[in-house]
RODO-113443 format. One record per residue: x, y, z of N, C-alpha, C in turn; residue in three letters. Coordinates in pm, whole numbers, plus 50000, padded with zeros to 5 digits. Example, Ala and Ser with C-alpha at 12.3 -4.5 7.8 and 13.67 -1.06 7.14 Angstrom:
513194943150780512304955050780513204967050780ala 512854977550708513674989450714512905000350787ser 
***
This chain:
443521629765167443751620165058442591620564960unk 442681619164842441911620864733440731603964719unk 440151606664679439241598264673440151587364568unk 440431587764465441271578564408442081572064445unk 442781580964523444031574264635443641565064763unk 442321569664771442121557364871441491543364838unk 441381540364661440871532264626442401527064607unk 443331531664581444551523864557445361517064717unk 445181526864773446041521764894444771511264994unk 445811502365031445121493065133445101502065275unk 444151493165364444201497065521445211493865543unk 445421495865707446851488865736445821473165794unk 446821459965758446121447965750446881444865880unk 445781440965959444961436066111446151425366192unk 447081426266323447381419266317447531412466454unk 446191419366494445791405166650444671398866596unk 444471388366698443731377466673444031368566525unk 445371360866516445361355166397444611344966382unk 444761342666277443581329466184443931322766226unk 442851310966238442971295566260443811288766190unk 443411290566065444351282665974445541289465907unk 446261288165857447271294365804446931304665651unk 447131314665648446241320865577447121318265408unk 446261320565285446901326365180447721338765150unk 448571338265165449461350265122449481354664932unk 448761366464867448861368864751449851380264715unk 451101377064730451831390764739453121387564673unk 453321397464592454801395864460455791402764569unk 455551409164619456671419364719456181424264863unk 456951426564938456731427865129457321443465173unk 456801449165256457051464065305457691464865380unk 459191472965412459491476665502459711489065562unk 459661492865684459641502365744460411515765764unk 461791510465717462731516065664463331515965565unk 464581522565526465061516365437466621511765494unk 466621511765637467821503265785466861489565764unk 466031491965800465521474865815465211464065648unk 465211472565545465581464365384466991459265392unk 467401470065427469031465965397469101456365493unk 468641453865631469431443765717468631433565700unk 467091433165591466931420865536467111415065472unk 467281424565304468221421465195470081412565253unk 470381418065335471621410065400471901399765483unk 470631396765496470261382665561470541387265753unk 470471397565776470871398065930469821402366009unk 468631403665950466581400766026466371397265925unk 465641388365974464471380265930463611390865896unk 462621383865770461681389465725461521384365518unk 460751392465490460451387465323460621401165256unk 461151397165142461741406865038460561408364907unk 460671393164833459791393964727459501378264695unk 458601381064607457601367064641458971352064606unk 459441353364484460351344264438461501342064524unk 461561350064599462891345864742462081340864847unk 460811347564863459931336164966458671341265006unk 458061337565121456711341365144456231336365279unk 455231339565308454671334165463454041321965421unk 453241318165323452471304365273453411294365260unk 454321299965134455501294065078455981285565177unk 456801296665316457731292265383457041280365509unk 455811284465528454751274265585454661258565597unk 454741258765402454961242965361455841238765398unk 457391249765354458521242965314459021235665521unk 458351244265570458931241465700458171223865815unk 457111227165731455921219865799456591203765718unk 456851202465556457391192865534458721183965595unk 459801198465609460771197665660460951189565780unk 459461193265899460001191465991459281173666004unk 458341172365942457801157765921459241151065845unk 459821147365812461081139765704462171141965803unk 462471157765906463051153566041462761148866109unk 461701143766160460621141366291461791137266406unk 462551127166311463391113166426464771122366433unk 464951135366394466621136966373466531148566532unk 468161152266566468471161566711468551171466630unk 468611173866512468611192366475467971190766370unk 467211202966352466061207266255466581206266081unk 466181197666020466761201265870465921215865838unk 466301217065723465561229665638465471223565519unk 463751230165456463011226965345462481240165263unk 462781235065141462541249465036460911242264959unk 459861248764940459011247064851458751249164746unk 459041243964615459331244464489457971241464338unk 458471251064270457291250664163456691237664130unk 457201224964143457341208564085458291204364124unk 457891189264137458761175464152460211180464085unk 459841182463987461131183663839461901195563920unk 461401205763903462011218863982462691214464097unk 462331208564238463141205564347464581193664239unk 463811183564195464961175264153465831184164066unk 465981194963986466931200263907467711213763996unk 466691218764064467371228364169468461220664287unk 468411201564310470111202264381470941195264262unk 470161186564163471621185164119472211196264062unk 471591207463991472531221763954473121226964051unk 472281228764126473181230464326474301226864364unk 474411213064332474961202764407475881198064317unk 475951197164224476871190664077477401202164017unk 479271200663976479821210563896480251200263740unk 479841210563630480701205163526481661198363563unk 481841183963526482431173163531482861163663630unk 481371165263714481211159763825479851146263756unk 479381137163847478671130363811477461125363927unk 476451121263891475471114263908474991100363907unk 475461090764020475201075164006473451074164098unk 472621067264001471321063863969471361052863934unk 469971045863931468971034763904468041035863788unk 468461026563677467771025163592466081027063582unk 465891022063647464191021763722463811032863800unk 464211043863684463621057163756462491066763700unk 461801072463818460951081063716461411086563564unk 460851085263441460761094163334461171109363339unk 460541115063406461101129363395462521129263435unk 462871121263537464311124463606465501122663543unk 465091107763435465571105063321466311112563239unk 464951118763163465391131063105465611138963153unk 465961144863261466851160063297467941154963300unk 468331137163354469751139363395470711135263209unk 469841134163115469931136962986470011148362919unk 469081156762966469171176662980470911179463013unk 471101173363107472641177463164473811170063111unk 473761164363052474921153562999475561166262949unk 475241173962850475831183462767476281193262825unk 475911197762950476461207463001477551203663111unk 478231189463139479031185263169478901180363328unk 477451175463321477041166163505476781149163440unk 477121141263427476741128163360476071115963458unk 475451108563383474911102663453475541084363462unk 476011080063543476341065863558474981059363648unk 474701045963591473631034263588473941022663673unk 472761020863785473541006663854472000998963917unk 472530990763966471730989264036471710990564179unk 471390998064255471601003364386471600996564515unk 470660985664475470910972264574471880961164581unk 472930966964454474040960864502475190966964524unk 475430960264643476600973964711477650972764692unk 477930957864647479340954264593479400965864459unk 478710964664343479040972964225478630988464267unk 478120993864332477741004364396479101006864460unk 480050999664544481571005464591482381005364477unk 482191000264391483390995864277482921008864161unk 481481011464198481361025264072482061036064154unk 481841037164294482331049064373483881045264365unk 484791041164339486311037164395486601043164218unk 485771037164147486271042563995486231053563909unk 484551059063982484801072563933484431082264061unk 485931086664149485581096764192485171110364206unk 484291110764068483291123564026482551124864054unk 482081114164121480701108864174480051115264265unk 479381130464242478941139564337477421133764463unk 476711129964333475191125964438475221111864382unk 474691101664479474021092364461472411090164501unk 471841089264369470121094564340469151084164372unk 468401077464471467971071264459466091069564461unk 465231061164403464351066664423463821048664508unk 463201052264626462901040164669461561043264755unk 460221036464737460551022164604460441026564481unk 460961022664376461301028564298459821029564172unk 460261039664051459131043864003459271034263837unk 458751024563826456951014763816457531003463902unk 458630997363948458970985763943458410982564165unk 458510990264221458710988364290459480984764426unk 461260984864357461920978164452462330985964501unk 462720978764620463140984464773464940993664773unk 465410998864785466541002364843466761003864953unk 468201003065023468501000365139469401012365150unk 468081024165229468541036765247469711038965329unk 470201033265454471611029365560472361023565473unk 472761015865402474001009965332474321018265239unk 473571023665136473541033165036474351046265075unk 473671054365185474401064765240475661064365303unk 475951049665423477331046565412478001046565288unk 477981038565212478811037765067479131053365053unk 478141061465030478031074964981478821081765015unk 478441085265211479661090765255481101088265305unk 481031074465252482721069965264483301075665126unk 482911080365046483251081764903483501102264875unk 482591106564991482771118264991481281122564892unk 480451113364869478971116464793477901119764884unk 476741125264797475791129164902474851117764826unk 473781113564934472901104964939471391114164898unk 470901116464765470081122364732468191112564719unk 467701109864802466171101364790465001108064768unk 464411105364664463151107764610461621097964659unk 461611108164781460711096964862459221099164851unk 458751108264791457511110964677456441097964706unk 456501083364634455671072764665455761069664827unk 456691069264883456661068265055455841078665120unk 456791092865126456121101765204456361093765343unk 456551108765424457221103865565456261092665617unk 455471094665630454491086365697455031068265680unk 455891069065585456061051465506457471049765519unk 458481061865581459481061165535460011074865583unk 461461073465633462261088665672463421083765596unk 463621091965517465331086065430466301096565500unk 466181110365598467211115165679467521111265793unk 466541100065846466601093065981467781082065928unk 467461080365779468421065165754469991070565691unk 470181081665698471461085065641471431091665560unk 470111096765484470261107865355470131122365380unk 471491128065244471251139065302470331147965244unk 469451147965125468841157565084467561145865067unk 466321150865055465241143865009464231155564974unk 463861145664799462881157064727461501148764725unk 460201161464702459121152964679458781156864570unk 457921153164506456571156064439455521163464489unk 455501171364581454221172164668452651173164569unk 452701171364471451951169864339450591153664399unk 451591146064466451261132764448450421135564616unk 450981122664654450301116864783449951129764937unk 451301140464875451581152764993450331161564956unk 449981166064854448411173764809447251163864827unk 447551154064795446851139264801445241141664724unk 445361153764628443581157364608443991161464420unk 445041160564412445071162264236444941179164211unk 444511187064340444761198764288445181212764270unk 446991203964217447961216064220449211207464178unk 450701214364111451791209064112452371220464180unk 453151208764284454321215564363455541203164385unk 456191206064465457561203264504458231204664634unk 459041199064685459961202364797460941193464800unk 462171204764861463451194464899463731198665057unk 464131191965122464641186465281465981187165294unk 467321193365395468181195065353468741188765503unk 469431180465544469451173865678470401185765724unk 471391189365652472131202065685471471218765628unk 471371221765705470901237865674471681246565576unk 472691245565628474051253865561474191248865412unk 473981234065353474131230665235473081236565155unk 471611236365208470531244165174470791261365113unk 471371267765257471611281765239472781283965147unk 473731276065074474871282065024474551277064878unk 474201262264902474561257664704472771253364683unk 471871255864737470531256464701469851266264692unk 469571276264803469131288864770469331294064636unk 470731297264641470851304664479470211299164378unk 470181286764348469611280564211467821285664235unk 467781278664326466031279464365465661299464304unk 466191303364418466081315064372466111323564222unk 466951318864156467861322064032467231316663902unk 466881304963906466331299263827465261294863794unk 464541303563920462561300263892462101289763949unk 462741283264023462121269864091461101272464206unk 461071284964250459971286364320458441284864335unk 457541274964472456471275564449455871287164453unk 454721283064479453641295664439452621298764588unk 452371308164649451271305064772450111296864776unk 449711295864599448321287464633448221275164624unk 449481273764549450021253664546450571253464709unk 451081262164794451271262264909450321261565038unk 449221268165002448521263365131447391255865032unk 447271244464973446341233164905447601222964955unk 448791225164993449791214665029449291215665217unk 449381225865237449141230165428448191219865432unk 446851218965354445991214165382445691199865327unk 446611196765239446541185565257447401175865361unk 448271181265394449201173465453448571172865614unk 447071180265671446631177665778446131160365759unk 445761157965620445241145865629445891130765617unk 447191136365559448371124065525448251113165601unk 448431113765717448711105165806447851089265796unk 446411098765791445261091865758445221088965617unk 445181094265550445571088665383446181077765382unk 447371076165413448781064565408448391056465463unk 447151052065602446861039465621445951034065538unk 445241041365467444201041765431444741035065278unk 445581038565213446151037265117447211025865104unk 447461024865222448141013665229447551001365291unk 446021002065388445680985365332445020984465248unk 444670996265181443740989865081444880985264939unk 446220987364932447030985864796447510969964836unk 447270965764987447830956565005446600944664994unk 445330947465001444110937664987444330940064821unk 444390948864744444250951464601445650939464571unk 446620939264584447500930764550447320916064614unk 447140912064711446740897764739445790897764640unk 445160901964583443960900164487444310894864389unk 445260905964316446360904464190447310892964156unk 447600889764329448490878264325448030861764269unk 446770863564298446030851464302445020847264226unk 445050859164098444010858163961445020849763883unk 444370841663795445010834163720445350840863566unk 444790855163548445270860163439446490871363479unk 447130872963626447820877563594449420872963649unk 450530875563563451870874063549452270874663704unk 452540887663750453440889663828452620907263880unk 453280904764012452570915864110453780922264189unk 454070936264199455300943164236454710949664374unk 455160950164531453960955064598455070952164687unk 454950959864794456310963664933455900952465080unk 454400951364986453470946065141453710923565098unk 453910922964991453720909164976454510903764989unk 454440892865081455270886465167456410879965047unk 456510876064909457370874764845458120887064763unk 458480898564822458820908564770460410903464775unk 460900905264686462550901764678463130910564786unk 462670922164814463900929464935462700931265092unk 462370922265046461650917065180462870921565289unk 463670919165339464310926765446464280938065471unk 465060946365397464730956965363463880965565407unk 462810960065319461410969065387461020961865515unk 461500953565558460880952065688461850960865798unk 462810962665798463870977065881463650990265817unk 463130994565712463101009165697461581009465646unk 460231004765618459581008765563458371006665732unk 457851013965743456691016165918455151014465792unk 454991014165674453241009465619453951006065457unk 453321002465370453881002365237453561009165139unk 452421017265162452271022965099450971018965016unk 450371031264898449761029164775450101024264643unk 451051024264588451291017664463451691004164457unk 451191000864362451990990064296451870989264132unk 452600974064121452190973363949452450960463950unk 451710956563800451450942163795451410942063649unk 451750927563577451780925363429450820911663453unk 449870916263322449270906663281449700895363218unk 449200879563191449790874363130449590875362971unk 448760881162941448270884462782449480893662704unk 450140900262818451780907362795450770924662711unk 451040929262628450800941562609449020942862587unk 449180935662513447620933462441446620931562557unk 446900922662643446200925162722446140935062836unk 447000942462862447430953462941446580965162867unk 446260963962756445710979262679444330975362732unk 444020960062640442750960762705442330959862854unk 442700957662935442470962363050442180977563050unk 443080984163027443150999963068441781005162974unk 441491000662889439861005562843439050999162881unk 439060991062958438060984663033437330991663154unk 438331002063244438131003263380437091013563325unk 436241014363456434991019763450435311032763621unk 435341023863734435801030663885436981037763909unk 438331027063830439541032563839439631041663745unk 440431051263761440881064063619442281061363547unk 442011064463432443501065263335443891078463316unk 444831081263379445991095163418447061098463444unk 447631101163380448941101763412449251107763571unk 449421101363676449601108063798449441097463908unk 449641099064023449471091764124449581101564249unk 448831094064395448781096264482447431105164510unk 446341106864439445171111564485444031105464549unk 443041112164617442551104064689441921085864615unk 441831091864498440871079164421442031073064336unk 441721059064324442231050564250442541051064092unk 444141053864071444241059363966445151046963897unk 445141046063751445901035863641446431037363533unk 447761037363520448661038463408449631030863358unk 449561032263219450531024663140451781034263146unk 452941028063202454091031463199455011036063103unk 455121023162992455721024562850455231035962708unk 453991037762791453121044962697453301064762742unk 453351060862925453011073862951454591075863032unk 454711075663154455201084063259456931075663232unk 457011067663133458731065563081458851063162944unk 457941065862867458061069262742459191070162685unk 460001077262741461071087962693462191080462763unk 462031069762811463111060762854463131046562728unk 464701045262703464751037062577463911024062601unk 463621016462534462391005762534463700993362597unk 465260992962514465640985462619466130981962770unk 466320994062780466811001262885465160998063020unk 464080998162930462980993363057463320984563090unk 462940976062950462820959462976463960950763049unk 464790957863020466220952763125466330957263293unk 464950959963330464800962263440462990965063480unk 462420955363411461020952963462459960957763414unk 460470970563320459020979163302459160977263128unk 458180969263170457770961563022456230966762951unk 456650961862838455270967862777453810965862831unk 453860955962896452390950162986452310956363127unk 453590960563144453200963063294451800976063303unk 451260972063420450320985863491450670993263616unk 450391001063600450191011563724449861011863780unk 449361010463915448171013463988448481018364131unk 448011032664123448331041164216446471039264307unk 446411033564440445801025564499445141038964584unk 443691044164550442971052664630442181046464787unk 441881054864843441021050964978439691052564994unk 439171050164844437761042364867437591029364927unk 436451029164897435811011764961436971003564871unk 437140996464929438560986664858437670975164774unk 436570973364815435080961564747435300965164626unk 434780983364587434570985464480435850986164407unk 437160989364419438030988064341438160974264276unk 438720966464375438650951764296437680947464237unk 436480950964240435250944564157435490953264046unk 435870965864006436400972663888437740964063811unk 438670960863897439770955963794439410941163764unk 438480932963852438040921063843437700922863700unk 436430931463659435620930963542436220934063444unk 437310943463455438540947563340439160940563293unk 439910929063374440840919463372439970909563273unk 439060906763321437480897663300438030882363323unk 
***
């Protein structure tokens, strides 16, 4: 072999004694030995990897390791795909999962981005119908009226407001109707919450948020309680349409998710000392929080929620004006569009992460111009509140 040629070709790469940790995989395409064993992988009949955008050893790492945390409580294994972003898993099932002139019943009080995609799709013939999900009376009467009604989307607790859904009643309704029960459990994360233990059948994350839990990387995943729905009307899109993650947003997810467990308590008493706090200042309105004993779906979360979590939100009584000034006040807490990192993060809603949701369409469901954000880190919990103390003033 020529001296050039051996600067191009690799050794053959080592394969006793594997790594401790799960390694990085940097590879667009995988070798096989034949061209009997491509074909019987290309055909799905051995196992093995083709090319990076159909999958990977990192990739498939996450998607499985998430998977099997969101099954923990179920008798057969779901399957989980790991996806470029939040947005990416959420648009890879409803295109999946939804045909032209099929529909989508949702909650007003939903993330911004989700908003707008299921606005992206109106035109291409998936529509979106509006309810409120905690009531099951109008929740049967939307399903009895329009039986187009492919997924029912829910995000609980929901994104700024906080409220609870009742993941078992929801999915009954669903599958008496012939719908799938779709949950965006992103602010929960298994640790707070299993929405396939409670009847759902697909669940997407963010892994961006609380699942990286360190701010650095965007990724995604969806959970499929059935395998087969995964392999027939998900694969293809994922595949097809670029929704694929990446190895290095994949193992920064491996590694964060060793620490979750510990994060989520951590995050959850300190959001719950941060809100008794909130509750009991005299400058502020109203406090949205899973843990306070006056939470309207107080039931609820007391049968499906095991910690409450990091977020909440709260409106000042000064109403906007004073909500801005707050947010230039903080000095400890950060202003960012994002949540779930280790440190204590704060956002204006109306301004940032639902913008793009009509101004009446908030206010007719909580997320008002004053409201705040506050995605609740696991520092010293002293120093947070002595930060929003001095903000608030």
């Amino acid at each position: 072999m020529h001296l050039s040629s051996r600067a191009v070709r690799d050794p053959q790469f080592p394969e006793l004694n594997p790594p401790h940790q799960i390694p990085l995989v940097a590879a667009s395409s995988f070798i096989f030995d034949s061209i009997e064993q491509g074909m019987a992988i290309f055909g799905g009949e051995e196992p093995g990897h083709i090319y990076g955008r159909f999958g990977n050893p990192t990739i498939d790492a996450a998607a499985e390791k998430i998977a099997a945390l969101e099954g923990h409580d179920l008798e057969t294994a779901p399957a989980g795909l790991f996806c470029a972003s939040g947005m990416a898993a959420i648009a890879t099932v409803f295109l999946g999962c939804c045909a032209p002139g099929q529909a989508v019943l949702t909650q007003a009080d939903l993330y911004g981005g989700t908003t707008g995609l299921l606005e992206q799709l109106a035109p291409r013939g998936i529509t979106t119908i509006t309810a409120d999900l905690r009531d099951h009376n109008a929740v049967s009467e939307l399903l009895e009226r329009h039986p187009e009604i492919r997924i029912i989307y829910v995000e609980t607790p929901s994104n700024p407001t906080l409220r609870v859904t009742d993941l078992r009643a929801l999915a009954e309704l669903a599958h008496a109707h012939g719908s799938l029960l779709v949950a965006d459990n992103t602010f929960a994360t298994p640790f707070v919450q299993r929405p396939l233990s409670l009847g759902a059948d697909i669940v997407v994350h963010s892994t961006t948020k609380f699942i990286n839990g360190h701010g650095t990387g965007i990724a995604g995943a969806i959970v499929c309680k059935d395998p087969q729905l995964l392999r027939e009307q998900l694969i293809p899109v994922y595949r097809l349409y670029g929704g694929n993650g990446n190895p290095w947003d994949a193992w920064l997810v491996l590694n964060g998710l060793k620490t979750l467990p510990l994060r989520m308590e951590r995050h959850s008493e300190n959001a719950l000392e941060v809100a008794q706090y909130l509750q009991k200042h005299p400058e502020v309105a109203r406090v949205n929080y899973p843990g306070l004993s006056d939470h309207p779906d107080r039931p609820v979360i007391d049968r499906q929620m095991e910690l409450y979590g990091g977020m909440l939100s709260f409106e000042l009584r000064g109403g906007t004006a004073a909500g801005m000034a707050f947010m230039n006040k903080i000095k400890f807490c950060t202003l960012t569009p994002t949540l779930g990192d280790v440190d204590t993060l704060v956002l204006h809603p109306a301004t940032m992460s639902h913008r793009g949701v009509a101004p009446e369409v908030r206010l007719a469901h909580g997320i008002t111009d004053g409201l705040v954000r506050l995605s609740v880190g696991v520092e010293k919990v002293e120093d947070i509140i002595a930060d929003l103390a001095q903000a608030i003033g």
